[in-house]
C-alpha positions in Angstrom: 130.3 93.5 92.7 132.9 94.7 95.4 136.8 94.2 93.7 138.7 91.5 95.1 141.3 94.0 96.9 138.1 95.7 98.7 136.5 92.9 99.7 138.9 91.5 102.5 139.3 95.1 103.6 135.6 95.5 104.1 135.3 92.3 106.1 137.8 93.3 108.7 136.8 96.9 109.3 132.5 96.3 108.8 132.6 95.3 112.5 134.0 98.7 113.5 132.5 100.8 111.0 129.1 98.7 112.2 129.7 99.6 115.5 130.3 103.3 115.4 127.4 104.5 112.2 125.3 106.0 114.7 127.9 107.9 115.2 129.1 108.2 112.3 125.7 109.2 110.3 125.2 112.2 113.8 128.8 113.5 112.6 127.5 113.1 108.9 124.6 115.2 109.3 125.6 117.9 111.5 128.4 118.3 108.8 126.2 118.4 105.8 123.8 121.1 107.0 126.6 122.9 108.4 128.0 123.0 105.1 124.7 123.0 103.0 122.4 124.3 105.1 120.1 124.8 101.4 119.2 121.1 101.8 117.1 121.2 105.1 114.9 123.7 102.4 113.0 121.1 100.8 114.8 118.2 100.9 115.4 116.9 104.2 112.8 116.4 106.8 113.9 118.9 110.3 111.7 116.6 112.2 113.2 113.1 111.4 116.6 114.6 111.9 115.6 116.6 115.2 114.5 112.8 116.6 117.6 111.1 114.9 115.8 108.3 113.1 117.4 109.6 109.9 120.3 109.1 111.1 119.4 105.6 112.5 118.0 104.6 108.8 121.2 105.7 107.3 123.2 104.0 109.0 121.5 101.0 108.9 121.2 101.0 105.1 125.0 101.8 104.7 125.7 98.7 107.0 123.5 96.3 105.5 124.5 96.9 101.9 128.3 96.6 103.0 127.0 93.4 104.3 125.5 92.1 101.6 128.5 92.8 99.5 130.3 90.8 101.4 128.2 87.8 102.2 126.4 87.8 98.6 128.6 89.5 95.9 126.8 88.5 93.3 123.2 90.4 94.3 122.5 93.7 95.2 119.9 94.0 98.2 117.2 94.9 95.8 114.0 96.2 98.1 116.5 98.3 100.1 117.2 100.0 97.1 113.6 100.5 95.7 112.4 101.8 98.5 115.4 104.1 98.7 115.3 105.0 95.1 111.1 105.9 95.3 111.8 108.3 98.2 114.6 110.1 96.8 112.9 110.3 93.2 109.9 111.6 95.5 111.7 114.5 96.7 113.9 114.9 93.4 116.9 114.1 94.0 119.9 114.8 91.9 123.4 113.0 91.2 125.2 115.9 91.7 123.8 115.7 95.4 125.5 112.2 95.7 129.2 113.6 95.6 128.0 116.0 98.3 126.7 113.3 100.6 130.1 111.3 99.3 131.9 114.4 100.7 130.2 115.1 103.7 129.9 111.0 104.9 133.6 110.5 104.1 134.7 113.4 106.1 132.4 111.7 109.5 134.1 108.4 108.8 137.3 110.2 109.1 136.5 112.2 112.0 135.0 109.5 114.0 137.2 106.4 113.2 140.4 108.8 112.8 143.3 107.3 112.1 141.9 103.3 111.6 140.5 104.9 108.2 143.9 104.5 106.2 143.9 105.1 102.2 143.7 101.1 101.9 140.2 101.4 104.0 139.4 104.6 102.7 139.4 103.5 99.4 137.5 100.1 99.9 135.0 102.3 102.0 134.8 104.7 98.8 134.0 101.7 96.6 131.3 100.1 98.6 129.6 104.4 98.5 129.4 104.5 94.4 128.2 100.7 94.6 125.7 102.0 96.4 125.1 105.3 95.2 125.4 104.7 91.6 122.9 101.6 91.8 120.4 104.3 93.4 121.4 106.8 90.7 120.8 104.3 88.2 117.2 103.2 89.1 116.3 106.7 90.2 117.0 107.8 86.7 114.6 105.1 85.3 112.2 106.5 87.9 112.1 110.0 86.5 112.3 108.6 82.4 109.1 106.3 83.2 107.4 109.8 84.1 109.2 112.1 81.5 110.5 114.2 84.4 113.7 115.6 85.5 114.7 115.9 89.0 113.8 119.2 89.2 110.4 118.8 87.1 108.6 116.6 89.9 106.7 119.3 91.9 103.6 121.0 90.5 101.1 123.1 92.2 97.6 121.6 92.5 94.7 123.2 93.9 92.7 121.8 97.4 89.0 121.4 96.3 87.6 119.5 99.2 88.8 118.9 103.0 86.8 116.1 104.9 87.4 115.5 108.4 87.5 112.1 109.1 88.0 111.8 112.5 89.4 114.1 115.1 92.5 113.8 113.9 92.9 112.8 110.1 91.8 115.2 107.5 91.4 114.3 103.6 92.2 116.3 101.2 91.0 116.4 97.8 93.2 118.3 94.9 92.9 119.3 91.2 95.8 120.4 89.3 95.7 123.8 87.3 98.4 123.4 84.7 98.2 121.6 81.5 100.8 119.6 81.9 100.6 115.1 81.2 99.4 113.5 84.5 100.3 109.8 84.9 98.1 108.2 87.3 99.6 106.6 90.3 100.1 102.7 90.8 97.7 101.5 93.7 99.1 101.9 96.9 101.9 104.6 96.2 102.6 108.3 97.7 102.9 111.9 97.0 105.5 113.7 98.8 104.0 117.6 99.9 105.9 120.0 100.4 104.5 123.3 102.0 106.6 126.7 102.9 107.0 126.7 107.0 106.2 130.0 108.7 110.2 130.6 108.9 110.2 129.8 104.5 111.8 126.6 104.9 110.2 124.4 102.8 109.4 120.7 104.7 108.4 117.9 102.4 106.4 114.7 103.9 105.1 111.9 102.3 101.5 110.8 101.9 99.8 107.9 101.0 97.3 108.3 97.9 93.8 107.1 99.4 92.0 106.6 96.1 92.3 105.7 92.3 93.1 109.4 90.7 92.2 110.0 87.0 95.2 112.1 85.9 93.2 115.4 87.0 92.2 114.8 90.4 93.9 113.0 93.9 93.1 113.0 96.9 95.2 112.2 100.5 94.6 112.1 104.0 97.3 113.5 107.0 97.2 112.5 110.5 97.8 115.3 113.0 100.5 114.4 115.3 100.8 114.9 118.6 104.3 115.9 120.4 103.2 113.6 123.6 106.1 115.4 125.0 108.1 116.6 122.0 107.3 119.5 119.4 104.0 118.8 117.7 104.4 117.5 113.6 104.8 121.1 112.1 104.3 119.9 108.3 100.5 117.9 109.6 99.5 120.8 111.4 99.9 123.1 109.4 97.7 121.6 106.7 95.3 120.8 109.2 95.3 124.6 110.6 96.5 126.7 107.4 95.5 124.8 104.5 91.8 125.5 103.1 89.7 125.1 100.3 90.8 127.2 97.2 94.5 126.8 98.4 97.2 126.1 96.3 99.9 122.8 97.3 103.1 121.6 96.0 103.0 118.1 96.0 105.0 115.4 93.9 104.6 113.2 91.6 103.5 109.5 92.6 105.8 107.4 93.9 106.4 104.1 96.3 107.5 100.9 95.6 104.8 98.6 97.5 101.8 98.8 94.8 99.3 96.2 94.4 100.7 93.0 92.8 98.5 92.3 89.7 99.2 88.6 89.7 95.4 87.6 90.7 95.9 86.1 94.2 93.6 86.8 97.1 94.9 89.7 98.9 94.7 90.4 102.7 95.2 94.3 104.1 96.2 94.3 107.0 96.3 97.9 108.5 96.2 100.0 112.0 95.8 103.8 112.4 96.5 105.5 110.0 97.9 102.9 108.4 94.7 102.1 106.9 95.8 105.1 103.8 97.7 102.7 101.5 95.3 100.1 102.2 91.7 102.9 100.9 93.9 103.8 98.1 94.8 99.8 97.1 90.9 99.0 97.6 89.7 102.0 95.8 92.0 100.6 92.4 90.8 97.4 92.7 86.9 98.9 92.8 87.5 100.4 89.3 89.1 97.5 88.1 85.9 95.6 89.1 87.8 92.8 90.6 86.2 89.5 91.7 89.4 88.5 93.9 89.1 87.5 96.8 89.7 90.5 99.3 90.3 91.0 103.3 90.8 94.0 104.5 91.9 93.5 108.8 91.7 96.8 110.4 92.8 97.9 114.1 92.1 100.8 116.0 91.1 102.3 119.2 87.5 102.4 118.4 85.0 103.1 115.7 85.5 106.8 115.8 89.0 106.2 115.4 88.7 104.2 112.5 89.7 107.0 109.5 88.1 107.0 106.1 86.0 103.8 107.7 83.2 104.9 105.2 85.0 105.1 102.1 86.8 101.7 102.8 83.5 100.0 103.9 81.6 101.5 100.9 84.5 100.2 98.3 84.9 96.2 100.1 80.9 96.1 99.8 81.6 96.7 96.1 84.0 93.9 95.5 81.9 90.4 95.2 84.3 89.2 97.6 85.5 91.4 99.8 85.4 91.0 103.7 86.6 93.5 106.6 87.1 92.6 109.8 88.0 94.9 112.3 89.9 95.3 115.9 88.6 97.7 118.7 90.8 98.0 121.6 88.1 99.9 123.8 85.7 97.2 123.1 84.0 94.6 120.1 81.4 97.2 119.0 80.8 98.7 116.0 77.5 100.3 114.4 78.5 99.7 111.1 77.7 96.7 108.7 81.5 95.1 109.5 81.8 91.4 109.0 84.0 90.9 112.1 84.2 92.7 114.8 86.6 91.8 117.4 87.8 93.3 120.8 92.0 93.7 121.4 94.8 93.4 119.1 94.5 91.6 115.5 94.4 87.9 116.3 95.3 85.5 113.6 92.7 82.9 115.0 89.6 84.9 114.5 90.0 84.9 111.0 90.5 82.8 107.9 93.8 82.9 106.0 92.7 82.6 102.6 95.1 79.9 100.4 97.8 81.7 98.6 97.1 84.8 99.3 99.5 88.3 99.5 99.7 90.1 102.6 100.3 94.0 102.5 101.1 95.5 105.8 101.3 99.1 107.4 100.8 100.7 110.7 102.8 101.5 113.6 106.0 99.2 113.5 105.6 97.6 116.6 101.8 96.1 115.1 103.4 94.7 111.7 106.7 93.6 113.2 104.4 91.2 115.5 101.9 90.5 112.8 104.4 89.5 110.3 106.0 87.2 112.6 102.7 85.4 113.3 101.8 84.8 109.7 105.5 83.7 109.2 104.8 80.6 112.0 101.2 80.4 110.5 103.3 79.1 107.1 102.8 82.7 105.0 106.4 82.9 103.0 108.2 85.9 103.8 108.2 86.9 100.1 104.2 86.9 100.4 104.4 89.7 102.8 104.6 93.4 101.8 104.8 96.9 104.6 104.8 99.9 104.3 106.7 102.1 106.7 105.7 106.1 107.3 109.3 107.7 107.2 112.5 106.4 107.6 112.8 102.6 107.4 114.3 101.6 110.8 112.8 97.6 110.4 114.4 96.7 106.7 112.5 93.2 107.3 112.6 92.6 103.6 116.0 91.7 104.1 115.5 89.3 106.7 
């Protein structure tokens, strides 16, 4: 809870610190690797910061927790700071490295807002940062306890066994580990952050999403190839598409991700597009070896069926479940040669299916496709609480706190 002397000083100076944390959070991290240049080695992703949505993300996460301070003191905004907390723990983070970013941020906020950040706003600014960072510290440390890791003890090497190509974009990747260390099996729907060594030795971590139920010795994820369209190519994506073979070795974290499968027995409806459709195979493939009898839609969009990645594993585990149903999208056309219960030309359309009573909705796929599809089961009557995304890098929607 923000003090009583902070609080009035945070509501007259959020507007200009709102207005200027673009800013602020460019200054930030031009300082911070200027200063630290160690943490673009395996912590920070060169490509997110290269396109600024890093920056964009921080900044909005800053402002809306300052926000929420001051229009609900007596609640933290709690999915902002899960979905934080998983991605740092993903990438093992430290609380040493929160004095650093302390350090760096304060220095922006003085540089950009100069002398409007007096020691009164200074030190109400300060506040709001260990509200913040200690909250993240605090769940990031139950994080690594629940796994009986350290920060540091998060990475392991585990071996490639299989590459599929799935389409002519999306690879799988199948992996064993080769140490004898305890491995807890992931919660359905969560990631592994890989982190390979770039030709230049700079170590660039991504996160991937776990594509089926692993048994503690085996797991297996699928990367997209991107495309530049006009800007460098994804170097971490293909470089495991170009480089990374059978009988090669990965560093890859532990399992992490704070949008897993509810285990509350509702229906559930998967709605995915692109590549999105990763949580959703890894979701699907838990619930096959759980042998549920829910009540399962899995609503899938994509160019076409060649498109569609991992379309046989998905198909083969919905045909498992005793009532399961996919429907899918096409937007070159309503065709598809597989044994599909829907098949539908265009976008996902709400009124060529059925919404099945009281049922949880998990979301992920380009933003643009789940900001409009949310929106539509929100008027359709869905509670907002019923609705769950996922979001491949930084966070730049933040509906949960909507």
């Amino acid at each position: 809870m923000l003090s009583a002397k902070s609080t009035p000083v945070i509501q007259a100076t959020l507007p200009v610190v709102a207005e200027n944390i673009q800013e602020i959070a460019r200054r930030f991290y031009e300082h911070l690797f200027g200063q630290h240049p160690e943490l673009l080695d395996g912590t920070f992703n060169r490509g997110n910061q290269a396109e600024g949505t890093q920056q964009v993300a921080l900044a909005g996460s800053v402002a809306v927790f300052a926000t929420a301070l001051v229009d609900h003191p007596d609640r933290l905004p709690e999915h902002l700071m899960s979905r934080i907390a998983h991605k740092h723990a993903s990438l093992g983070i430290t609380p040493a490295q929160y004095q650093v970013v302390h350090d760096n941020l304060f220095w922006a906020i003085a540089d950009v807002l100069g002398d409007a950040v007096t020691p009164e706003v200074a030190a109400a600014w300060d506040e709001v940062y260990w509200l913040m960072a200690n909250a993240l510290i605090n769940q990031e440390r139950g994080l690594y306890s629940a796994r009986g890791v350290r920060p540091e003890t998060v990475w392991r090497e585990w071996e490639v066994t299989d590459k599929i190509r799935e389409t002519d974009d999306v690879v799988t990747f199948k992996v064993k580990r080769v140490d004898d260390r305890l491995v807890k099996t992931s919660l359905p729907g969560q990631y592994v952050t890989v982190r390979p060594v770039m030709p230049d030795g700079v170590r660039q971590p991504r996160q991937y999403s776990l594509t089926a139920a692993d048994d503690g010795e085996h797991r297996q994820f699928a990367v997209k190839r991107v495309h530049g369209g006009g800007k460098p190519d994804g170097e971490v994506s293909n470089w495991l598409h170009d480089r990374v073979d059978v009988g090669n070795r990965i560093e890859m974290s532990l399992p992490f991700g704070d949008v897993v499968l509810d285990d509350s027995g509702r229906p559930v409806v998967f709605a995915s597009a692109g590549i999105g459709i990763t949580p959703m195979a890894g979701m699907l493939s838990h619930l096959v070896n759980a042998g549920s009898h829910l009540d399962i839609r899995l609503w899938h969009a994509a160019l076409d069926e060649s498109s569609w990645a991992l379309r046989q594993q998905v198909l083969d585990d919905v045909r498992k479940l005793p009532h399961g149903r996919i429907d899918v999208w096409f937007e070159r056309g309503g065709e598809c040669s597989l044994p599909v219960d829907g098949v539908h030309a265009g976008q996902v359309d709400l009124d060529e299916v059925e919404l099945p009573w009281g049922a949880l909705y998990y979301l992920c796929g380009p933003l643009p496709f789940m900001q409009a599809l949310r929106s539509r089961l929100i008027d359709r009557g869905i509670p907002p609480k019923d609705i769950q995304y996922e979001v491949f890098g930084p966070d730049l929607w933040q509906a949960d706190l909507e």
